[in-house]
N, C-alpha and C positions, 0 to 999 in steps of 0.2 A: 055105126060110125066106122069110118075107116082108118086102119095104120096109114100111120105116115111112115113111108119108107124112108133112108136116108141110104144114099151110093153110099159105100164101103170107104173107108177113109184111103188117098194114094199114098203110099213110104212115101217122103220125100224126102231125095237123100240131099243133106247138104254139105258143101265141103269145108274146106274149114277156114277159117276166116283169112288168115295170111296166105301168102304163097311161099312158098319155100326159101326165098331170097329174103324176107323180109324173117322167117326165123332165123336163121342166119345170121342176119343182121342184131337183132336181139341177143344171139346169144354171145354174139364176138363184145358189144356194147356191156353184158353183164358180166362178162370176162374184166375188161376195163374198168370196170366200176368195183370190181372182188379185186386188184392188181391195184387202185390207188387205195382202196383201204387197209391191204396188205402193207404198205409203202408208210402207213399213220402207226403201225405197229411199230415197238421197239423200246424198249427201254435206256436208247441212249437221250440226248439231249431233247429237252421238251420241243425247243425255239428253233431245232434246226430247219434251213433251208428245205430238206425235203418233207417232212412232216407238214409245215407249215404253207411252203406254198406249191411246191411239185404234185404232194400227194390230193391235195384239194383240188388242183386244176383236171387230174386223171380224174381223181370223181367225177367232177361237172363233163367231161368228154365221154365219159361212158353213159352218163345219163343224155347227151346229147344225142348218141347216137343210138341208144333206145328210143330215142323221141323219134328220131327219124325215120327207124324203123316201123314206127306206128303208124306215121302219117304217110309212107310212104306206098304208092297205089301199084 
C-alpha cells in the first residue's frame, strides 16, 4: 500500500476583521458609553436631571454608535 501524501498546509495570513476606521469608531462609541456612566456617578441628588435622563441618553449614543461601528462595511 501506498502513503497518501497530503501538500504541506499554506500560512494563510488573515487580516483582521475591522478596518481601522471602524476601530476608531468603537473606541470613540466606548469612550461615550465610559462619559454617560461617569455622568450617573455622584452622590448628590438621586432624581436629578442629569443622572436621570442626560446620563442614560449618553449611554444609549455610545452603544449606538458601537452598533455602527460593527455593521459598518
Amino acid at each position: 500500500m501506498s502513503k497518501k501524501t497530503t501538500p504541506p498546509a499554506e500560512s494563510q495570513t488573515t487580516g483582521l476583521l475591522f478596518n481601522r476606521k471602524n476601530y476608531r469608531l468603537m473606541l470613540i462609541g466606548l469612550a461615550v458609553t465610559i462619559l454617560g456612566f461617569a455622568l450617573m456617578y455622584g452622590k448628590t441628588d438621586i432624581y436629578d436631571f442629569r443622572k436621570t435622563v442626560l446620563a442614560p441618553i449618553v449611554v444609549l449614543a455610545g452603544f449606538a454608535v458601537q452598533f455602527f461601528a460593527i455593521l459598518k462595511k
